[in-house]
C-alpha positions, 0 to 999 in steps of 0.5 A: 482497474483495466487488467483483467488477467495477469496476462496483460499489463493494465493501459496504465503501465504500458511504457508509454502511458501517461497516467497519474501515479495514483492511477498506476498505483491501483492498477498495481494493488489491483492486480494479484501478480502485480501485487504479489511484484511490488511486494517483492519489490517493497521487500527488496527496499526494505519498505514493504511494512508500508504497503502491508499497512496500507492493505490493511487499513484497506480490509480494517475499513471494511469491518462493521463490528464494534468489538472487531474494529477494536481489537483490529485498530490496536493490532494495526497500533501495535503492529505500525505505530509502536516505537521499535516495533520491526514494522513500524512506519514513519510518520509525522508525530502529529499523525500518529498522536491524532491515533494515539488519542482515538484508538480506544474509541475507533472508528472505520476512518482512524486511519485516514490520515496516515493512510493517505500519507503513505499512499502518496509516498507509495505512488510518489516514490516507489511506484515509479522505481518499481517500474523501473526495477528488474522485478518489473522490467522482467515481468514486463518482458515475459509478457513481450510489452516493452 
């Protein structure tokens, strides 16, 4: 991550850079502002369920308690995996069966998979239309980087 206050834009979003999407998608979720931004942003898209499941499966990989990782896999099952609930993801039905089988017994890894795929759609698709979104693009403005 090379922003080291929010006064700054990392090199990453700088107009001119070419860095990879995954690159520019850390810098992002690195930056407090830049977080509480594309949060905004997920919001406005209705997809911001997507990026709330993958900061928490971020913080569910850092507990070492047996009891606690339970209990924090079925409130990420309950919360992202229930058919209906309002902050369901969508994810591919072979993904969410591998879950299904394995969240009585979880281990810091269940949820890799998913994680990864919407990972890849978070820095596909809605990095690069954030970037180009007025929540950004003003943010961007305020900082005189255009």
């Amino acid at each position: 991550v090379q922003c080291d206050s929010d006064d700054t834009l990392p090199i990453s979003l700088l107009p001119e850079s070419q860095a990879y999407p995954r690159e520019k998608f850390y810098d992002i979720i690195h930056s407090p502002k830049l977080l509480n931004l594309f949060k905004q942003y997920m919001s406005s898209i209705y997809s911001l369920e997507c990026l709330m499941f993958f900061l928490e499966v971020e913080m569910y990989r850092e507990i070492t308690d047996a009891e606690v990782l339970k209990e924090s896999a079925l409130q990420i099952y309950k919360a992202y995996f229930t058919p209906g609930s309002e902050t369901e993801v969508d994810l591919a039905s072979s993904i969410r069966e591998v879950i299904k089988e394995n969240i009585h017994v979880p281990t810091r890894r269940l949820f890799d998979a998913s994680q990864q795929f919407i990972q890849l759609t978070l820095e596909a698709d809605c990095v690069p239309k954030f970037l180009q979104n007025e929540i950004f693009l003003s943010y961007q403005l305020s900082l005189g980087t255009n």
